[in-house]
C-alpha positions in Angstrom: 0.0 0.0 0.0 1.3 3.4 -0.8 0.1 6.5 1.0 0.9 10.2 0.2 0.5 13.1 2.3 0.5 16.8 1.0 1.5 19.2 3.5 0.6 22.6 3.0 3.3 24.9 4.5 1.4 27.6 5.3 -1.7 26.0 6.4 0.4 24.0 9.1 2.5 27.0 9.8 -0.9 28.8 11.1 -2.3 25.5 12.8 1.1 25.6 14.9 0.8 28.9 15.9 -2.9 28.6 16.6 -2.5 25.5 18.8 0.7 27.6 20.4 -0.4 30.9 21.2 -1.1 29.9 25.1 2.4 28.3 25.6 3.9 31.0 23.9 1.7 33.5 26.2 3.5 31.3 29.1 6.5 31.7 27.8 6.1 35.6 27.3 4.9 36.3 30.7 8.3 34.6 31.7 10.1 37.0 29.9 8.3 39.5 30.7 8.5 39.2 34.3 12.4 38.4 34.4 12.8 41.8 32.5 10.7 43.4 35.0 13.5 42.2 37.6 16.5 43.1 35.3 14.8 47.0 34.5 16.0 49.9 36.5 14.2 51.8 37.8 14.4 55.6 38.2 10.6 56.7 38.4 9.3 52.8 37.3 7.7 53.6 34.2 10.0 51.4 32.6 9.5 48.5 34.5 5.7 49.1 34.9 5.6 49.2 31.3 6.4 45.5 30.7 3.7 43.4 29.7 2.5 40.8 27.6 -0.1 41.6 25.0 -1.8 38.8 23.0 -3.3 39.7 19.4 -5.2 36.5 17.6 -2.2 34.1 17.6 0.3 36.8 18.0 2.1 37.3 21.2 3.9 40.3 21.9 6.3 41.5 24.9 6.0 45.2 24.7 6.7 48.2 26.8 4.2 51.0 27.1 6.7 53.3 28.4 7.0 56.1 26.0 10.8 56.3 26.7 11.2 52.4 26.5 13.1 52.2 23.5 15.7 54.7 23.8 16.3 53.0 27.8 16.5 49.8 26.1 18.6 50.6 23.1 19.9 53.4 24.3 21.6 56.3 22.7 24.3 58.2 21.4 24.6 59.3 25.5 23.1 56.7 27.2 23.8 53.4 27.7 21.4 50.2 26.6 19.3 48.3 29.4 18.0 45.8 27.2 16.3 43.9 29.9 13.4 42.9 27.0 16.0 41.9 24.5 18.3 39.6 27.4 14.8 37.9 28.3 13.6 37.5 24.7 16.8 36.1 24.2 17.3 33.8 27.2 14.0 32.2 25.9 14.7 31.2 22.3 15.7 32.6 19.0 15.3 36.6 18.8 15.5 38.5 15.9 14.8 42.1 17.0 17.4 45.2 17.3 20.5 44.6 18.8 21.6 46.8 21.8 23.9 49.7 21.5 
């Protein structure tokens, strides 16, 4: 007997991330409370900032912190925090900015 399969990339590239958006929610909050650890913290907005935002099955770790990304880049004057980027990091493959 001879059986073939057709696999449709993108069709069981959306059923993984569909059927992974809660571990990767787990895995996000994680991160996202290990940078909270890691931030500095001058008046806390950075720190506060950190959270975990889920859109369909997207996950995002953001910071609402208007200043975020020049703290976690930083800049010409300042130095980089990158306590998102280090967690992102520590957790699997990362593909965002790289720190100053």
């Amino acid at each position: 007997m001879v059986v073939r399969i057709t696999i449709f990339d993108a069709q069981a590239a959306r059923e993984a991330r569909r059927i992974s958006t809660d571990d990767r929610a787990d895995i996000a909050r994680e991160a996202a409370d290990e940078a909270r650890a890691h931030a500095p913290v001058l008046t806390g907005d950075y720190r506060d900032g950190i959270d975990v935002e889920v859109d369909g099955d997207r996950v995002y770790l953001v910071d609402n912190d208007e200043l975020a990304l020049h703290k976690e880049y930083g800049t010409s004057d300042t130095p980089a925090h990158a306590a998102l980027t280090d967690a992102a990091r520590s957790r699997g493959r990362y593909s965002g900015w790289k720190p100053k």
